[in-house]
N, C-alpha and C positions, 0 to 999 in steps of 0.2 A: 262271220268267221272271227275269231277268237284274233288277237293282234301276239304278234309275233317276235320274234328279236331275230338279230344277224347275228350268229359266231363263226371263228374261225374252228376249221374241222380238225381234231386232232388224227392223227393214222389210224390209232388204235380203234375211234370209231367211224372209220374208213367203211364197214360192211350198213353202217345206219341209212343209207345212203340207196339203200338197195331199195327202200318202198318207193324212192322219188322216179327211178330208174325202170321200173318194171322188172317187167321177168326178161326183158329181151337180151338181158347182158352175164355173163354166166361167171364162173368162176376165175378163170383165167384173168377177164376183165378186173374185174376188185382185186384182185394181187397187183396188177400193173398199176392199177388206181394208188391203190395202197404206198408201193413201192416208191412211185412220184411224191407220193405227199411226204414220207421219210428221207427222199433223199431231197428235196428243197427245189422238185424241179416244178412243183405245182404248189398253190398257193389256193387253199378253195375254203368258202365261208358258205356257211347252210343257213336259209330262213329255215326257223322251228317254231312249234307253240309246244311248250312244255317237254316233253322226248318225245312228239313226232317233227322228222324231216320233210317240210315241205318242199325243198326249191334249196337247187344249189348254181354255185359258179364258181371259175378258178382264174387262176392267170398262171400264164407261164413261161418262162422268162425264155426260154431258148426253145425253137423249132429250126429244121433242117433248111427252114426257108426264108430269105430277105425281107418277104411283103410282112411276113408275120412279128419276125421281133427283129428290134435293132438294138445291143447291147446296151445299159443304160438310158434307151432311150425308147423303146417300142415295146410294150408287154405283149401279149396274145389272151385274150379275153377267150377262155375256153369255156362247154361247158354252161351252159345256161340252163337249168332243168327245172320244170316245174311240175310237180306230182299232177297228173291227167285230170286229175278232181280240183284239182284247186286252181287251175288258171282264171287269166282276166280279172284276178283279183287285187294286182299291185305288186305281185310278189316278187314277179322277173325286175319290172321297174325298182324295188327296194333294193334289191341284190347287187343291180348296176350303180345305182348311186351310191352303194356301202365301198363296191369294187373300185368306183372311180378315185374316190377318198383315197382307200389305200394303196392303188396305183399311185398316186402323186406324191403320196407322204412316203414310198420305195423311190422317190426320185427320178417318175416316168414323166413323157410328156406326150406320150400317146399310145392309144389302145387299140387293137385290129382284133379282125374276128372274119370267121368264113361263116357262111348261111346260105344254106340249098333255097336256089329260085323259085325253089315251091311251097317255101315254110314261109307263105303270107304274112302272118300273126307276127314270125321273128321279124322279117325285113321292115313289116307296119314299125315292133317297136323300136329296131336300133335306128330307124330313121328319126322319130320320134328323139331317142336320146342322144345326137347330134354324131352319129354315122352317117358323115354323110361324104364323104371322101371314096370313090372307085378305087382300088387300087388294083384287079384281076376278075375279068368273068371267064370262067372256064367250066369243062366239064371233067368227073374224075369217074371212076365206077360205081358212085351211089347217085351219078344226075348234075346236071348243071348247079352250079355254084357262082358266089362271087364271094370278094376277100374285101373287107371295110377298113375304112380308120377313122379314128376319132381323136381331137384335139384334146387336152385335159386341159 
């Protein structure tokens, strides 16, 4: 595979984003996607090789919930996506180490994140990239879950 760069995503190519995503997310989605990235409530950087979108992640500074973000002090590691063809290749791990960066260079000092108990592969890697902090296991209407944090 061809090597790749990290940028951050502008709005306007907010719809680029749709090869990484599949077809399972429809119009409505990318407008709210969209709408976050314009109004500053999401922050997201895509791995690319040339104009294709491989692999994206976000952060985002405010959710409805404590475990998630602490003003100034807790981001929310949203948003991990890696085009279905291109996993296992480094690319989620690039995106995390690009995000951690600039989580701390915004003046964070930690990062949370939710992951369904059944997505092996994610829990394999945030374990891996030092989530390694419980902070909630629950279940919501897509299945058990648990909510992470990580020191920066």
């Amino acid at each position: 595979m061809k090597q790749g760069t990290v940028t951050r995503l502008k709005p306007e190519d907010a719809e680029k984003c749709c090869g990484i995503w599949g077809a399972s997310k429809g119009p409505e989605y990318l407008r709210l996607f969209r709408s976050q990235l314009e109004q500053g409530e999401r922050l997201t950087f895509v791995y690319r090789t040339g104009e294709e979108y491989l692999g994206e992640i976000s952060l985002m500074f405010e959710r409805d919930d404590p475990d998630y973000t602490v003003p100034g002090k807790r981001a929310y590691l949203s948003r991990l996506i890696v085009k279905e063809s291109c996993r296992r290749r480094g690319i989620g791990s690039a995106l995390c180490a690009y995000i951690f960066e600039a989580a701390k260079g915004l003046g964070f000092s930690e990062l949370s994140l939710g992951v369904d108990l059944s997505n092996y592969a994610a829990l394999k890697l945030y374990h891996k990239l030092g989530f390694s902090t419980i902070l909630f296991v629950g279940e919501d209407r897509n299945g058990k879950y648990m909510k992470l944090l990580k020191q920066l």
